[in-house]
Each structure stands twice: as structure tokens, then as C-alpha cells.
MARMIDREN-890478 format. One record per residue: x, z, y of N, C-alpha, C, O in turn; residue in three letters; residue number from 1. Coordinates in steps of 0.02 Angstrom, whole numbers, plus 50000, padded with zeros to 5 digits. Layout:
R  X  Z  Y  X  Z  Y  X  Z  Y  X  Z  Y  ALA  NUM
...
END
This chain:
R  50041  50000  49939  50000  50000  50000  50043  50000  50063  50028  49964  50111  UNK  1
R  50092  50036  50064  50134  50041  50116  50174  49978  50130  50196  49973  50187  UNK  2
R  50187  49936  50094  50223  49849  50090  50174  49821  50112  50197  49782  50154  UNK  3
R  50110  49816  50111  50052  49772  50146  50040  49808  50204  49995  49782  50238  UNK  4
R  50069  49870  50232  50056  49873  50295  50106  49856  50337  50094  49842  50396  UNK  5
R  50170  49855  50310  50219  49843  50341  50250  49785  50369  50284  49776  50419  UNK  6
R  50221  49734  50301  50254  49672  50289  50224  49640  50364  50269  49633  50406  UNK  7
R  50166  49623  50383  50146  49589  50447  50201  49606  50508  50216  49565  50552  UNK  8
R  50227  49666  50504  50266  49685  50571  50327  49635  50566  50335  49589  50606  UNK  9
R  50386  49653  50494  50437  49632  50485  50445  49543  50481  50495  49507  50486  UNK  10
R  50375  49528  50469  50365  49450  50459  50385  49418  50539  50411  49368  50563  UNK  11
R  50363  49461  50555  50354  49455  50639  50403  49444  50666  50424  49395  50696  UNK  12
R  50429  49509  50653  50518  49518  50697  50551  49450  50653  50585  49411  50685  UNK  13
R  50543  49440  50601  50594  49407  50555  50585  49326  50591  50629  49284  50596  UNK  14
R  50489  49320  50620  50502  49264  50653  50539  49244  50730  50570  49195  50749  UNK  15
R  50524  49291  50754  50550  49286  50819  50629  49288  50849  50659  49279  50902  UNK  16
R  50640  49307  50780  50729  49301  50768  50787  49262  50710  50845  49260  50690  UNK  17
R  50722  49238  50706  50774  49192  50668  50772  49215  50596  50812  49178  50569  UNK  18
R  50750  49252  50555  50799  49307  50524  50738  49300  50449  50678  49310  50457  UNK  19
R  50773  49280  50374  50739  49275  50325  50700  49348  50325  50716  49392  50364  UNK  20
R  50660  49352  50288  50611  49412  50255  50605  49395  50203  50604  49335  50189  UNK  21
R  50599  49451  50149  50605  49463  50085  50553  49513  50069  50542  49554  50114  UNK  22
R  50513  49520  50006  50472  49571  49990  50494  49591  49925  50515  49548  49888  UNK  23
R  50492  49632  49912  50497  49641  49836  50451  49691  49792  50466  49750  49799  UNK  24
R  50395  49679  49745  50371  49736  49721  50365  49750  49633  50323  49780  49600  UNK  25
R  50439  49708  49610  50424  49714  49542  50514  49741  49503  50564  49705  49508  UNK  26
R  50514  49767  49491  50584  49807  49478  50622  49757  49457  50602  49701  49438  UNK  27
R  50699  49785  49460  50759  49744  49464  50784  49781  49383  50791  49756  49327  UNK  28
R  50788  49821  49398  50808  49891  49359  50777  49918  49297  50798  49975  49284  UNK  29
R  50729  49894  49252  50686  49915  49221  50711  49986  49165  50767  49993  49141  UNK  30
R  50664  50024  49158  50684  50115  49121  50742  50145  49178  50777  50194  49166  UNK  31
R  50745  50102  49247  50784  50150  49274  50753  50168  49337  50709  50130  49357  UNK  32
R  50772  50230  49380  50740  50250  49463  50731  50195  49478  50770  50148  49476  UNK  33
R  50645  50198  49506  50640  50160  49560  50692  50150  49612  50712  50092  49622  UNK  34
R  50722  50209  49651  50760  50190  49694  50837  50168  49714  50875  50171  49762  UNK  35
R  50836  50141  49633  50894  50090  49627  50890  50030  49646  50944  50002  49656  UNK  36
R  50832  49995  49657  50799  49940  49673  50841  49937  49727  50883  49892  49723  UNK  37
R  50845  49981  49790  50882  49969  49829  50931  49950  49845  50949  49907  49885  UNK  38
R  50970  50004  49796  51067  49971  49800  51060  49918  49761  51102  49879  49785  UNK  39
R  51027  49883  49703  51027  49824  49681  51039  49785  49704  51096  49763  49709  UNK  40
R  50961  49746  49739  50954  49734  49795  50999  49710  49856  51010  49655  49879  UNK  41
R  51020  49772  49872  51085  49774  49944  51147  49730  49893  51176  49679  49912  UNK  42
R  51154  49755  49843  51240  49715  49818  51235  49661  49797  51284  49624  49793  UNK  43
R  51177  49643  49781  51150  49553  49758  51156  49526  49823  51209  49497  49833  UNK  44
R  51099  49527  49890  51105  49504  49924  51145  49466  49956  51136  49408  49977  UNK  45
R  51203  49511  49961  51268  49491  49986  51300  49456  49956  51361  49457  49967  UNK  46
R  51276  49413  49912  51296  49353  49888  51275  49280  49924  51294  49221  49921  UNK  47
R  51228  49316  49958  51169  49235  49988  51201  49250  50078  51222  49210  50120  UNK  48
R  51194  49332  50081  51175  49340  50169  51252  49385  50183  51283  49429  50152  UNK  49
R  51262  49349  50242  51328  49410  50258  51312  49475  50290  51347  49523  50303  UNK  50
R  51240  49461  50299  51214  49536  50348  51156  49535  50305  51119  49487  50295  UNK  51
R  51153  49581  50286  51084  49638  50249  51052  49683  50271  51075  49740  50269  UNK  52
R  51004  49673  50292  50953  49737  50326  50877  49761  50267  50825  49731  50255  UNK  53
R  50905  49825  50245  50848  49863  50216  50798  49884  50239  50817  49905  50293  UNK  54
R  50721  49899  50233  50675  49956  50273  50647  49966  50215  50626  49918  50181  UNK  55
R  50644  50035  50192  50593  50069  50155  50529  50034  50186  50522  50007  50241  UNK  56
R  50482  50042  50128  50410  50032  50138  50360  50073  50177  50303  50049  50182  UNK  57
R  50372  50124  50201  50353  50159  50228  50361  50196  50305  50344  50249  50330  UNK  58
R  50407  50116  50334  50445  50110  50374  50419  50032  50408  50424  49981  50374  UNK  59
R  50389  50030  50485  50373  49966  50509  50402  49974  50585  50420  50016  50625  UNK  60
R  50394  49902  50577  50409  49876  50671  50361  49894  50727  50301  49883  50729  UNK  61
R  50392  49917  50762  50325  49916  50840  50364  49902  50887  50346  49927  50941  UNK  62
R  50422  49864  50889  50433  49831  50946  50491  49781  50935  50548  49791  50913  UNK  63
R  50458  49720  50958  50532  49649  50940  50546  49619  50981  50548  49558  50974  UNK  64
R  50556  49641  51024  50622  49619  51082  50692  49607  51061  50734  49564  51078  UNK  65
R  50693  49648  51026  50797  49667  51018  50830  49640  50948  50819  49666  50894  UNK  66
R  50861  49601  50956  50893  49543  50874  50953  49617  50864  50993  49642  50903  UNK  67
R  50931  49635  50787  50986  49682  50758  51042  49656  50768  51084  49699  50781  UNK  68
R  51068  49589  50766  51116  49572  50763  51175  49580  50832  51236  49575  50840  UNK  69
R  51115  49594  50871  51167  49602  50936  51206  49670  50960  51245  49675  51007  UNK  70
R  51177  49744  50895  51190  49802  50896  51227  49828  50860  51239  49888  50854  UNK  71
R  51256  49775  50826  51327  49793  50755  51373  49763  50757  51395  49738  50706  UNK  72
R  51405  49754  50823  51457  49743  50850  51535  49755  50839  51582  49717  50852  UNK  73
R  51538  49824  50809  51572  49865  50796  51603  49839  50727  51579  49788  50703  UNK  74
R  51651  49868  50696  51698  49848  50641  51670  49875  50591  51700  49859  50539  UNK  75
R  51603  49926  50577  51593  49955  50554  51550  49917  50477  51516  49872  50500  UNK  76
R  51542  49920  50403  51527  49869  50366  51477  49887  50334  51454  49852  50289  UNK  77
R  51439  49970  50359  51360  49981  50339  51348  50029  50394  51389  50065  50422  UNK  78
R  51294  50024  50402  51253  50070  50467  51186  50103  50442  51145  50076  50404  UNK  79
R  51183  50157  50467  51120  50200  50458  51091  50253  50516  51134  50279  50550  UNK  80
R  51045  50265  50525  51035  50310  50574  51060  50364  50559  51079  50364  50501  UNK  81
R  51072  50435  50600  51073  50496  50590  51014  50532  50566  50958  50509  50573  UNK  82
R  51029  50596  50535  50998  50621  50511  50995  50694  50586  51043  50723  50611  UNK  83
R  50957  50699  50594  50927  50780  50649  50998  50759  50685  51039  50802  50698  UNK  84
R  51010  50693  50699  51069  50682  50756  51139  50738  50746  51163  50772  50791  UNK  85
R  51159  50737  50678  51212  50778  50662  51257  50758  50674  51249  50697  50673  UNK  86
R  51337  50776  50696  51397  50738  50695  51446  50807  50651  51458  50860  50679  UNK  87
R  51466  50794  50587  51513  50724  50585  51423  50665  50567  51371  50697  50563  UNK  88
R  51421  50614  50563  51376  50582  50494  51338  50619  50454  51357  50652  50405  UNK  89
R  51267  50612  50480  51213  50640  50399  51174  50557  50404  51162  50536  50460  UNK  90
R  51164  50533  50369  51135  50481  50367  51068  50470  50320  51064  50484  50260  UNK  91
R  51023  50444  50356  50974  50444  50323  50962  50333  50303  50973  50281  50335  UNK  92
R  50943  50346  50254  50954  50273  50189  50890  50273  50189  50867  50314  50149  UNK  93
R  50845  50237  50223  50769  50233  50231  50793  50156  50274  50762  50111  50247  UNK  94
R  50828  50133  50318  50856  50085  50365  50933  50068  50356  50976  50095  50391  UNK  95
R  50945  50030  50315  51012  50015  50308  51034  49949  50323  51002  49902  50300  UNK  96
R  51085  49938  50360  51117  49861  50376  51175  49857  50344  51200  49911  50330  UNK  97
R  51204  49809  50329  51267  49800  50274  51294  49728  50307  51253  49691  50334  UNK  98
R  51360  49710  50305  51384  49653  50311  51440  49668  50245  51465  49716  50216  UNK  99
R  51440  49580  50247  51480  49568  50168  51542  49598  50168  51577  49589  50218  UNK  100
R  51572  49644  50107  51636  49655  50105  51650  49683  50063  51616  49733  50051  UNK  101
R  51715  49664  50014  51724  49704  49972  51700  49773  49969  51657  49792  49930  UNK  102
R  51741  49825  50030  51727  49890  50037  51668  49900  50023  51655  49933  49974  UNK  103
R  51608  49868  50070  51537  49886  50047  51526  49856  49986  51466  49868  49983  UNK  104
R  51535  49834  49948  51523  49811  49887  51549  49879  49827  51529  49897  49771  UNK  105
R  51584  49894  49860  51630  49945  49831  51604  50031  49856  51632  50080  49833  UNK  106
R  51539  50036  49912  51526  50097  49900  51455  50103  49887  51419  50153  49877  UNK  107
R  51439  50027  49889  51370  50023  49838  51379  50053  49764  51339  50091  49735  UNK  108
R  51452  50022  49738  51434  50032  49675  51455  50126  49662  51448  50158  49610  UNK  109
R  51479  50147  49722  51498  50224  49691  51422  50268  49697  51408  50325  49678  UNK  110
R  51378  50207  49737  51314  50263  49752  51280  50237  49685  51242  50278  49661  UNK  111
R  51284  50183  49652  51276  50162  49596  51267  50202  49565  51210  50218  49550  UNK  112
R  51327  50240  49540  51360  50267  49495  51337  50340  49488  51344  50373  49437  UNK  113
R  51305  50364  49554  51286  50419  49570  51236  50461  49520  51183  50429  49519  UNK  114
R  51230  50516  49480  51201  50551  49439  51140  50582  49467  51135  50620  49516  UNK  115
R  51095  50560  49430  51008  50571  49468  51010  50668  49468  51010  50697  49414  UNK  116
R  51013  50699  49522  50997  50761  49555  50924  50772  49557  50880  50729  49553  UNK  117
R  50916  50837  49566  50841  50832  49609  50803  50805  49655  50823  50802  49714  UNK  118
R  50754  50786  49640  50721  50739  49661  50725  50664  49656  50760  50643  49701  UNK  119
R  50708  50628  49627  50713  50557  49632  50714  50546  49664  50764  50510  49672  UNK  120
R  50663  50556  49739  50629  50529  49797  50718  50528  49841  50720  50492  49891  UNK  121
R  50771  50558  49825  50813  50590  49852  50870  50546  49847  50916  50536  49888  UNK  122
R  50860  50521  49792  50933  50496  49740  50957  50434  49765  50985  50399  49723  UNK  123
R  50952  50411  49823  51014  50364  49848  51043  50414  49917  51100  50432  49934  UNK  124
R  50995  50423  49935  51033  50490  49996  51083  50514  49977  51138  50508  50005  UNK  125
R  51066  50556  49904  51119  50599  49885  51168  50569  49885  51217  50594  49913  UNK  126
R  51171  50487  49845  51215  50469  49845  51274  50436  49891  51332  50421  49877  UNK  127
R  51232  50430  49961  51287  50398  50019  51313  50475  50031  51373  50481  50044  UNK  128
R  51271  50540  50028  51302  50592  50056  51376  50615  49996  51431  50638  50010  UNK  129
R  51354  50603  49949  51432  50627  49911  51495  50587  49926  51552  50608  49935  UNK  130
R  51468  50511  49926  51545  50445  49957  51549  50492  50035  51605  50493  50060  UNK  131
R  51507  50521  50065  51540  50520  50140  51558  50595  50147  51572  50620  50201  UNK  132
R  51555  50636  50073  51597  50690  50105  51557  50776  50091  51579  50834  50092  UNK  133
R  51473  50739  50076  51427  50799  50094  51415  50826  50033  51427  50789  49985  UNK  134
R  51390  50891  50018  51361  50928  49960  51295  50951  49992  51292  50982  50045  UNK  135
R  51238  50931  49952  51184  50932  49976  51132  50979  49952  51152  50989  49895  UNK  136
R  51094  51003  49956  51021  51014  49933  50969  51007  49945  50928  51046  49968  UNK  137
R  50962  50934  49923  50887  50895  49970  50897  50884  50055  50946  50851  50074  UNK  138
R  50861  50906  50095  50888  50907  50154  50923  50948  50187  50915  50958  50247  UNK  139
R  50982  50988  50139  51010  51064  50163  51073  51037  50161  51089  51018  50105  UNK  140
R  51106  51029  50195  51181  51028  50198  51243  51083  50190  51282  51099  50235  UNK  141
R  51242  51111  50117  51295  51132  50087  51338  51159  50095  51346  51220  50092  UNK  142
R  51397  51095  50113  51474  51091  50145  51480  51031  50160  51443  50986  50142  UNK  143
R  51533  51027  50197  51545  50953  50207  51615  50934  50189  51644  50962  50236  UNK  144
R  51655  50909  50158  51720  50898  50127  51753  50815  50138  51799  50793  50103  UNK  145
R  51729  50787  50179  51760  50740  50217  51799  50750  50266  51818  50805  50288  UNK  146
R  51816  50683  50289  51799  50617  50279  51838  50585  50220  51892  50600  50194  UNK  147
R  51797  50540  50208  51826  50507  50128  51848  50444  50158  51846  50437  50219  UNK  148
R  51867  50401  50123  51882  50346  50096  51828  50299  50138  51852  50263  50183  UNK  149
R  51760  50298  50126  51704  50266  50174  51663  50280  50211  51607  50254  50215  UNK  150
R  51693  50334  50253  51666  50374  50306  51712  50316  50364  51674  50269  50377  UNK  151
R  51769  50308  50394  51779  50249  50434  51733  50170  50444  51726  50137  50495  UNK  152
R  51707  50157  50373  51655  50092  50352  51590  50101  50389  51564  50050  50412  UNK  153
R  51564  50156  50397  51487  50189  50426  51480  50206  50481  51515  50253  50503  UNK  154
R  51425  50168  50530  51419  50180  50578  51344  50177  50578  51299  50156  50541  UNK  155
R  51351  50216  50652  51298  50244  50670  51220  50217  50714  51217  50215  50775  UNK  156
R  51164  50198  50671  51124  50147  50707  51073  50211  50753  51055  50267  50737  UNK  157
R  51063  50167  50823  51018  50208  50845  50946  50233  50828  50904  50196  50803  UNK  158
R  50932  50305  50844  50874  50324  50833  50807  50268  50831  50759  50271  50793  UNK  159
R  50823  50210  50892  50775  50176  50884  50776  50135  50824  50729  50095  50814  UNK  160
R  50816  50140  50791  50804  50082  50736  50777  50122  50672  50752  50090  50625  UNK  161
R  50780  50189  50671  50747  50210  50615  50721  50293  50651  50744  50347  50634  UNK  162
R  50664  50282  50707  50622  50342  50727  50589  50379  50684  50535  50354  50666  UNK  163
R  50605  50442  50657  50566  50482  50606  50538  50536  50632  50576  50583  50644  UNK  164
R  50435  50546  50656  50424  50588  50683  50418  50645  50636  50400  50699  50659  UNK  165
R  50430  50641  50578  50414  50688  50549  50472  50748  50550  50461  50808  50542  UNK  166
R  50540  50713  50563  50586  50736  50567  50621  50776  50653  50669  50813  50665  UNK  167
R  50565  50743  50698  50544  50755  50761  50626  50706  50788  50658  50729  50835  UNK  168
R  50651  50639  50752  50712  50613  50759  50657  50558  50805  50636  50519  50762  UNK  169
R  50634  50545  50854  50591  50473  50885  50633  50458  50960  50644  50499  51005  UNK  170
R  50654  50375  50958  50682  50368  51017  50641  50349  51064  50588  50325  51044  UNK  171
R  50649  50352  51119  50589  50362  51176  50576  50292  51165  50518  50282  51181  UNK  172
R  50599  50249  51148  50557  50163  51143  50590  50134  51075  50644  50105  51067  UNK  173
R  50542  50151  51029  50573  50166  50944  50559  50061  50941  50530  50020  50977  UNK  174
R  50595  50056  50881  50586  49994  50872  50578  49978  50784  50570  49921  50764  UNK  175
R  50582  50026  50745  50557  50041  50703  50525  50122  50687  50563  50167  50706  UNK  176
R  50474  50140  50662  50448  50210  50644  50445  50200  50581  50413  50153  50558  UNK  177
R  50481  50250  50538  50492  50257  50472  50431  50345  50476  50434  50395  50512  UNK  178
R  50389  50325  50426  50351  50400  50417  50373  50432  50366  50331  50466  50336  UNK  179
R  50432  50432  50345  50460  50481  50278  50433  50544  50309  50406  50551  50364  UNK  180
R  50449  50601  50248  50418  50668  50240  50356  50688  50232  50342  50731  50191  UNK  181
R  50292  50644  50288  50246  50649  50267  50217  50639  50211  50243  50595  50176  UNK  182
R  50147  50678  50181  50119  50660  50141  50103  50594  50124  50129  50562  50170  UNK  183
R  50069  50540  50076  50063  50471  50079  50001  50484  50104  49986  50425  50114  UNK  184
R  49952  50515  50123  49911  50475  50149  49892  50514  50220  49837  50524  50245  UNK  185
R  49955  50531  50242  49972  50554  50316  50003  50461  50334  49973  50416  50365  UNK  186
R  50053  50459  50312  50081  50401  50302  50064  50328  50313  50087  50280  50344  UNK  187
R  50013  50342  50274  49952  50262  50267  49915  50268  50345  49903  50219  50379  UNK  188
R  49903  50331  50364  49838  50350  50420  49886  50309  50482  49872  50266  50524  UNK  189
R  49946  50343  50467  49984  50325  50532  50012  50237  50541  50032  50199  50586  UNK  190
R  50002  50236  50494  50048  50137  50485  49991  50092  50493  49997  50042  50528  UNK  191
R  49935  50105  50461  49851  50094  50478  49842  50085  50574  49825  50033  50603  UNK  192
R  49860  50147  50605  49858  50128  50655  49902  50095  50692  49890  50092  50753  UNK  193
R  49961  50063  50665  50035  50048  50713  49986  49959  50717  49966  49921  50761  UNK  194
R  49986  49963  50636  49950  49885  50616  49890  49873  50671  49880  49818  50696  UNK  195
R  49866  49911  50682  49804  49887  50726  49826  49883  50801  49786  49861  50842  UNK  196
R  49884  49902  50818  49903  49912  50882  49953  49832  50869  49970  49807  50923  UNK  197
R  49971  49803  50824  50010  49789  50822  49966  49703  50800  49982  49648  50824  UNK  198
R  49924  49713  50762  49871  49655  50783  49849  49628  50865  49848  49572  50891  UNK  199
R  49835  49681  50884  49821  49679  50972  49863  49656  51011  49847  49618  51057  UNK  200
R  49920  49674  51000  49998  49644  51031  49978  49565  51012  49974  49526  51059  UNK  201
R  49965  49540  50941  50004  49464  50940  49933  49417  50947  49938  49355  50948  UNK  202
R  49864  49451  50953  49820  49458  50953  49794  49421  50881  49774  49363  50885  UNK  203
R  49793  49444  50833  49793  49443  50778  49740  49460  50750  49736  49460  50689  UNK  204
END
């Protein structure tokens, strides 16, 4: 449900910039986490695209003015928002951009590799947080024992590209709203209405 609310936004942005769109709703991975689909996904890609942009499903556009491509400037060879705007890096994997490179090819596969913890819902988080250094518990931060090896590779996308009110993380002119944390049908209520605001915009 959350891919049919979303998909109209990203179709959108994807037209107005140039920029393929992709859906996916049938596993890559079969007897394994759903949310391997993701890193799958991300390390295939990068066979076709030199730049990869992820959004969870539960995650849409409300504003396309701004081409991602003009905000990853930097040397940096995956990007994610912050997590409660922590420094060093907490990164939240709901919005991920990737350009081709060994290295990222190479810390896909260590999140790959990563041993399913608590929570499923959890289990690629966990896994960028162990490559970058963190010991976790769900959203509790541990220790931190970085910087590693692909903590220089990761940079930092703005709040607007992945606004989480649940997390009270929203940039004053968000350009994606991701509703993680909420319940799903807090979730649906809220993306329900972006869509209808968002019909009105293209007048749809």
C-alpha cells in the first residue's frame, strides 16, 4: 500500500529530472529478509546506473524543484541522512544515494554479510552502523568505535532529503517525508494526505 502511494510522487520527480524510476514488489532474495531486497538491489544496480538513489516505501516526495544530482558534489561514494542530527555519523538507510565504486560495492557487501539482530525491521541499519563504527540497540547507541575503513566514503544528505516527523528530524522545506516509526496505519493516514496535496499541485 505504501508503493502505490508513493510511486505517483517519485514518478514525478523522476520526470522532471530526467531520472529512471524503478518499482519493485516481488523479492530478489527468496527464504531470506525482506530487507535485503535493498542492498541487492543497490549492488545490482550499479551495474546499469553510476548513481543509485533508494526510498523506502514509506517514504514520498512533496517537493521537485531540486535534481539530487546537484547535492553530491562531494567525493563522498554513499550518502544518508542523519539520524537525531548526531555527529560523528548515525545514519538512517530509509534514503540512500550510492555512486559506482568498488569501495561501495565493497561495503554493500559487508552490510551483506551482516548477522540478522533484533528486529528485522532494523537489519540493514544495523548493518551500515557496525561498517561505520557503531554498537547499537535498535535506536540506542551503545558505543561508538570508529571511524573505520568506510566512514571517509559517507556523507551526509540533508534533512530535507529524508524529513522524519516521527523522529521530530523535518527540514523547514522537506523534499522528501519518510514516516518511519509510525504505526502503518498512522503512516498510510499521513501519505494519503501528501498524495492529495500532491494531486492538487500537478492538478491531477
Amino acid at each position: 500500500m505504501g508503493l502505490q502511494l508513493m510511486k505517483p510522487t517519485v514518478e514525478h520527480y523522476g520526470r522532471v529530472h530526467g531520472i529512471d524510476t524503478l518499482f519493485f514488489t516481488k523479492t530478489f532474495v527468496p527464504n531470506r529478509l525482506v530487507k535485503r531486497n535493498k542492498i541487492f538491489l543497490l549492488f545490482n544496480l550499479m551495474k546499469y546506473y553510476e548513481l543509485v538513489m533508494w526510498i523506502d516505501s514509506d517514504a514520498m516526495f512533496v517537493d521537485f524543484d531540486t535534481d539530487i544530482r546537484d547535492e553530491i558534489k562531494t567525493d563522498h561514494l554513499v550518502y544518508m541522512g542523519s539520524h537525531y542530527g548526531r555527529d560523528p555519523l548515525f545514519p538512517n538507510s530509509g534514503v540512500i544515494v550510492i555512486k559506482r565504486d568498488p569501495l561501495t560495492e565493497e561495503l554493500l557487501q559487508e552490510v551483506w554479510n551482516h548477522k540478522k539482530k533484533e528486529g528485522e525491521f532494523w537489519w540493514d541499519q544495523q548493518g551500515f552502523l557496525k561498517c561505520l563504527g557503531y554498537e547499537n540497540k535498535l535506536l540506542k547507541i551503545i558505543s561508538y568505535n570508529g571511524p573505520t575503513k568506510y566512514t571517509p566514503i559517507v556523507g551526509t544528505l540533508h534533512d530535507k532529503w529524508n524529513s522524519r516527523p516521527y523522529d521530530k528530524d523535518v527540514a523547514e522545506h522537506p523534499i522528501i517525508i519518510h514516516y518511519c516509526g509510525y504505526q502503518w496505519p498512522r503512516r498510510l493516514k499521513e501519505m494519503q494526505n501528501n498524495l492529495r496535496k500532491f494531486r492538487l499541485l500537478i492538478g491531477g
